[in-house]
N, C-alpha and C positions, 0 to 999 in steps of 0.2 A: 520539487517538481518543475517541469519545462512543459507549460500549458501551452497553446497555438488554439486559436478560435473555438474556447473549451473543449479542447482533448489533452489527454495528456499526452505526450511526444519522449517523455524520458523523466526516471524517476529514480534516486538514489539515496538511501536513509545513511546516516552517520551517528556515531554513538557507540557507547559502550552498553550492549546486549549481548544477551545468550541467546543461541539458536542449534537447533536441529540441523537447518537447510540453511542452505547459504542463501542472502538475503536478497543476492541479485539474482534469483530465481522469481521471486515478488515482482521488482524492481519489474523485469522484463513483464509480468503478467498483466502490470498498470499498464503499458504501454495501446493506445487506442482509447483506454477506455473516459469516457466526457468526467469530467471535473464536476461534478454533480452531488450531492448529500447521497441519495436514493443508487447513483449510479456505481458510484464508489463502494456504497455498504452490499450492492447485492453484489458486486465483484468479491469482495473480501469474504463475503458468508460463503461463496465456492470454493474458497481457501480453508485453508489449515492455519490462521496467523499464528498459532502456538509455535508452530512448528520455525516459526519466522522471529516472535520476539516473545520471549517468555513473561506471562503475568501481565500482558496487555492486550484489553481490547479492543475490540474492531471499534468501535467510541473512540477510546481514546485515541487510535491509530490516526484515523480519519479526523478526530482534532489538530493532531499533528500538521495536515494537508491543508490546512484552510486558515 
């Protein structure tokens, strides 16, 4: 993540995962949103992350980010 005065600015996951949808569809949906515990999960609960990384939670996702 490329944070600027808690926001995010640019976000890019790396890895070997399965997906549905291509990931920089995500990638771009982070973009704005504050760097936050609260902010981040009610982002991601508007999502489908299934469809983004198979067999991982919005938890674990958002671990990833901190």
């Amino acid at each position: 993540l490329d944070v600027d005065k808690g926001i995010i600015n640019k976000a890019k996951f790396y890895g070997d995962f399965f997906a549905h949808k291509d990931v920089s569809e995500l990638e771009t949906e982070l973009i704005g949103v504050k760097h936050e515990l609260n902010e981040l999960k009610t982002k991601l609960l508007s999502l489908n992350i299934e469809e983004y990384f198979m067999n991982v939670t919005i938890d674990e996702l958002i671990e990833g980010m901190f």
